[in-house]
C-alpha positions in Angstrom: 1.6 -6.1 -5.3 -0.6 -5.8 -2.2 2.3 -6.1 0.0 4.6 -3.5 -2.1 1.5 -1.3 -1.1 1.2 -2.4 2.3 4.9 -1.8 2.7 5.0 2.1 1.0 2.0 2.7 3.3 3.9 1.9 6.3 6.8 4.2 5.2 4.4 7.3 4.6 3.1 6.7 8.5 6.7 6.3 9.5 8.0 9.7 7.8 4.4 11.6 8.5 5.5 10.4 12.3 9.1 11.4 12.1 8.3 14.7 10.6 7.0 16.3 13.7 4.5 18.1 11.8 1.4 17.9 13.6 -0.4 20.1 11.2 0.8 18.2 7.8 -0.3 14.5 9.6 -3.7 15.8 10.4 -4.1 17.2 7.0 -3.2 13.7 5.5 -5.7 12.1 7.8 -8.4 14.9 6.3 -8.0 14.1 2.8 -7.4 10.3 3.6 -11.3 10.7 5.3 -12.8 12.2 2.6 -11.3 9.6 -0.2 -12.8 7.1 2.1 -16.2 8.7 2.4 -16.1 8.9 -2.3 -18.5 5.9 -3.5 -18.9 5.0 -7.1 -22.1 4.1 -8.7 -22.3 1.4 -11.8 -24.9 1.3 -14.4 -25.4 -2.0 -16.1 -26.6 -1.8 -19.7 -27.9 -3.4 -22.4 -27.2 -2.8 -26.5 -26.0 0.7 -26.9 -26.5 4.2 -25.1 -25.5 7.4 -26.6 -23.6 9.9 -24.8 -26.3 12.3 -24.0 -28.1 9.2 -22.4 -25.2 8.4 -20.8 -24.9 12.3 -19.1 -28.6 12.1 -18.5 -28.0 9.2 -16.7 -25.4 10.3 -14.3 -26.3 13.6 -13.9 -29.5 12.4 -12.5 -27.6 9.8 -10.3 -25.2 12.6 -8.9 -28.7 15.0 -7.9 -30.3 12.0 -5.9 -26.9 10.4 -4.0 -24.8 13.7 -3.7 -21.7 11.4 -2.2 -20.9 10.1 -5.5 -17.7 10.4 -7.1 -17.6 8.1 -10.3 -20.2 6.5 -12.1 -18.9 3.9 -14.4 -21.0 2.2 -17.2 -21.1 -1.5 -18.0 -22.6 -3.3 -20.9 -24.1 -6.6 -19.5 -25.8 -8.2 -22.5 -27.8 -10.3 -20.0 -30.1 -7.8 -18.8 -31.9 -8.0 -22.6 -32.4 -4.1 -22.7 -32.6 -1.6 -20.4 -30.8 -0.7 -17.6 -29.6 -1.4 -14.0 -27.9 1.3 -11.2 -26.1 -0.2 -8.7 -25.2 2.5 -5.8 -24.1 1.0 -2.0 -27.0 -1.2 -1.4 -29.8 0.4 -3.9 -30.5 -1.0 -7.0 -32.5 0.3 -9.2 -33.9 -2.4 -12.2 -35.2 -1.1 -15.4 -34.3 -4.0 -17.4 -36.1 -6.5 -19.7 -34.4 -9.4 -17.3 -35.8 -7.7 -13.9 -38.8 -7.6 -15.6 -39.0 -11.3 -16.5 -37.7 -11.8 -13.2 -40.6 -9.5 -11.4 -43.1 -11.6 -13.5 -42.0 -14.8 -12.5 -42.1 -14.1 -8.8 -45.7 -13.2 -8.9 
């Protein structure tokens, strides 16, 4: 599957090249940049959030990172309850397991 990909992507270079359109390769390269600059956030969860937690959540994620583009929600029964938001390298622990984990370190 990779390689199919690999293999389309080289075509749409060849025929950007071949067209002679200077002004249609640049504008591929824009929107190519600005996919590449999206980033997605995950929030890890335990038991059950509602949806109104759920937009609370992300719309409070999408005020403090303003270069997010999806936030996608997990369940991961191991945290115990609570929470945990993943974005780039922050990571944000409101869970009953980085709790434990705090107290145990001290």
């Amino acid at each position: 599957m990779v390689r199919d990909i690999e293999k389309k992507s080289d075509q749409i270079v060849k025929a950007l090249v071949e067209s002679n359109q200077p002004k249609l390769i640049q504008r591929t390269l824009e929107k190519l940049q600005e996919y590449l600059k999206r980033k997605n956030a995950t929030v890890q969860y335990a038991g059950e959030l509602t949806v109104q937690q759920k937009d609370q959540i992300e719309n409070a994620i999408r005020q403090r990172f303003d270069t997010v583009h999806e936030v996608s929600f997990v369940l991961n029964e191991t945290l115990i309850g609570g929470v945990r938001i993943v974005f780039e390298d922050y990571v944000y622990d409101d869970s009953v397991l980085g709790r434990l984990s705090q107290l145990k370190g001290r």
